[in-house]
N, C-alpha and C positions, 0 to 999 in steps of 0.2 A: 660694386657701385654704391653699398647701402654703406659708406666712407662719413663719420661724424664729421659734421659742420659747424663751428659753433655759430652764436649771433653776428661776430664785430665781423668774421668771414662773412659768411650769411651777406651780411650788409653791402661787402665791400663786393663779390660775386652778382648781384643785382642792380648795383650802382645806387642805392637808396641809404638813406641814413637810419638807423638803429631803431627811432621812433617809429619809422615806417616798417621796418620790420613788426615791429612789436603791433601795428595796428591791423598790419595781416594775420596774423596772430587771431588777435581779437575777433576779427571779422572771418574766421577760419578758409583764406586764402593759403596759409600755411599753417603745418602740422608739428608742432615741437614737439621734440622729446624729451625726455628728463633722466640725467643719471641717475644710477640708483642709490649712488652715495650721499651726493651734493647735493643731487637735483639740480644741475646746473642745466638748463636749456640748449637742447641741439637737433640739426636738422640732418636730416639724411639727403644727401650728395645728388641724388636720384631723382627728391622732390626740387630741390635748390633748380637744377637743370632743369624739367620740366616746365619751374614757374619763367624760368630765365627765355625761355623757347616759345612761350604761349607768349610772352608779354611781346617780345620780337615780331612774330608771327601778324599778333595783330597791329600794330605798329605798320607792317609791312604790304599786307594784306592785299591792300587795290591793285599793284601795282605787280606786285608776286605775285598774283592770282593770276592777272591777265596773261603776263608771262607765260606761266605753267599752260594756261588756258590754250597757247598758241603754238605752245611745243608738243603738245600733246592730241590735242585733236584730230579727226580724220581728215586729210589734206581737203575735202570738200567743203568742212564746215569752220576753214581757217576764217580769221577775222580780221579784214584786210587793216591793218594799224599803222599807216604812212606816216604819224611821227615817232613810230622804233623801230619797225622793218626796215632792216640794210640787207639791200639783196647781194649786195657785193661789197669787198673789203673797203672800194674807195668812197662809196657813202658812209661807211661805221667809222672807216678814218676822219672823214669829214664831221660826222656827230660824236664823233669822242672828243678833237678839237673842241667843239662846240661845249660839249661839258665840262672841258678844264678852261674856260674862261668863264663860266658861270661860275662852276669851282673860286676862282681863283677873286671875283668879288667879295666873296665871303670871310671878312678879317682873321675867323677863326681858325679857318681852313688851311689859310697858306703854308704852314708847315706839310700836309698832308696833299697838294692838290697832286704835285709829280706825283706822288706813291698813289693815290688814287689813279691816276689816268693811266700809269702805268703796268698797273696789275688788273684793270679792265682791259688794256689794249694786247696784254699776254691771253686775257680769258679768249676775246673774241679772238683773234687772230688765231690763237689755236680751232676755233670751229670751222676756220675758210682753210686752214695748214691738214687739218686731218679730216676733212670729207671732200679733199676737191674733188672732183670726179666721181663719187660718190655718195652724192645726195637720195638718200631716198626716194625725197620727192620734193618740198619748199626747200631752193638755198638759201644761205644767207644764217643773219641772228636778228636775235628780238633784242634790242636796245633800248634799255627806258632808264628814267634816274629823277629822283626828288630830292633836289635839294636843300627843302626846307627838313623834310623827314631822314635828310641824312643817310640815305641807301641809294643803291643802283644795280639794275637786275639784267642779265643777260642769259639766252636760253637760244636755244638751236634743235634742230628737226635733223637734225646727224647720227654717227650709224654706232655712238655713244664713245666712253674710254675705255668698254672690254672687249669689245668689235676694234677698238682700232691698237691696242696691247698686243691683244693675240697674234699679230702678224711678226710682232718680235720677240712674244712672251709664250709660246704658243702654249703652255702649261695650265698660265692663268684659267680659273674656272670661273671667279666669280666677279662681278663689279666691285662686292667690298676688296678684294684683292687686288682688284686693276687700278683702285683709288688708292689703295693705299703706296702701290706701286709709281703711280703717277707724282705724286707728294712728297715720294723717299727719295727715289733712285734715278737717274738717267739711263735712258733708256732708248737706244737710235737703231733704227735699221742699217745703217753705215756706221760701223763700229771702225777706229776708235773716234769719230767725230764728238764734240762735246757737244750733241745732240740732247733733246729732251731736257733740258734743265726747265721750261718754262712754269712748271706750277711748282719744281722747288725752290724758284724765285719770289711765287705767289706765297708759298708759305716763308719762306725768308719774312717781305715786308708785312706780313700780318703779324706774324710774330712778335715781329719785331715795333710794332707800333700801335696805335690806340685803333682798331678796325678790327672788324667779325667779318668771317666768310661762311656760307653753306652754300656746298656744290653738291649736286646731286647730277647721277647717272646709271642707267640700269634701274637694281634695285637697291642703292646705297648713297647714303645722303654721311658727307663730311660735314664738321662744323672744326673753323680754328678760327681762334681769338687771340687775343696778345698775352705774351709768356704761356701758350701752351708748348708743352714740350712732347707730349705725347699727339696722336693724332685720333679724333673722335670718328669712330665711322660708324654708322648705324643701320639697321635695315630701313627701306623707306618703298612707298608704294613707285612700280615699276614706271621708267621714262626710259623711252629710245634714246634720245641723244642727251643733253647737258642742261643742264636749270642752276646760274651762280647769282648769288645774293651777296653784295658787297656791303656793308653800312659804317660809317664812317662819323 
């Protein structure tokens, strides 16, 4: 991970211009390095991501938080949230609709609004496809989305993606493995159906265009961006079920 970065990178991985780099810099938000020949200025790959993750984070914060907050807690101390609680698939269908016509006001947006609506309607819909019968305890997902701040959060109280791998993976041990498997491979309990493709479609259109995803489940948190080719999985503090962060 400790991969040199130089500045014009640096700049173009943060979305900021060169000056702005250099004024974190100054203001020691970031740490350059210096060759030892040239002394040409570089960052290390490890810092680059971290600042890239903290700026996200808080950017995303209200709205991820509450999320987190509602997947997470003990079923007594949920927080009943009647504008993103979909108890059932035909209210999320109904509020996803809903968001791809807000979507689609937005001049920017229009190249993006299909591919947004429908790698939100692959996230959710996998939560009501693999806990039916099987809810813990709250069904349903949390559905929330800012338009103006350009993200949209979905998070579920399900029985996670290495509780529900193992019934055809039965090997898998870990979440980073069950995500990573989730991301790669197809994967059906009715083989040879061309079952399981839905989140290598999600990685398909992030890839393949201007949008960031982090899914987390268990204890492992993905993050993919556009032209990543590798897949980032990292450890992350434990969730039962699923927490995905779209921003756009």
């Amino acid at each position: 991970m400790n991969k040199r970065i130089y500045i014009g990178e640096a700049a173009r991985q943060l979305g900021v211009s060169l000056d702005t780099v250099r004024r974190w810099d100054r203001a020691g938000i970031l740490k350059p390095q210096r060759t030892s020949v040239a002394g040409h200025r570089y960052y290390l790959a490890e810092d680059i991501e971290n600042l890239i993750n903290t700026r996200h984070l808080k950017k995303l914060a209200p709205l991820a938080n509450a999320a987190l907050s509602w997947a997470t807690v003990p079923p007594n101390q949920v927080v009943s949230s009647p504008e993103q609680y979909c108890a059932t698939r035909d209210v999320f269908t109904a509020r996803l609709e809903r968001m791809s016509n807000q979507l689609a006001s937005v001049p920017e947006l229009h190249p993006l609004v299909s591919l947004i609506t429908a790698v939100a309607g692959e996230i959710g819909n996998n939560s009501f496809d693999h806990n039916i019968g099987n809810w813990p305890d709250l069904p349903g997902v949390y559905f929330g989305y800012d338009v103006s701040r350009r993200y949209l959060v979905l998070a579920d109280r399900g029985v996670g993606v290495l509780h529900t791998l193992q019934h055809v993976r039965p090997a898998l041990a870990t979440a980073q493995d069950a995500l990573r498997v989730a991301f790669t491979e197809r994967v059906s309990g009715r083989d040879p159906e061309a079952r399981g493709n839905g989140l290598k479609f999600v990685r398909k259109v992030i890839t393949e265009n201007p949008l960031r995803l982090t899914f987390r489940s268990g204890d492992a948190q993905l993050q993919l961006r556009q032209n990543d080719v590798e897949l980032n999985i990292k450890s992350a503090p434990p969730l039962r079920g699923c927490l995905a962060i779209l921003q756009f």
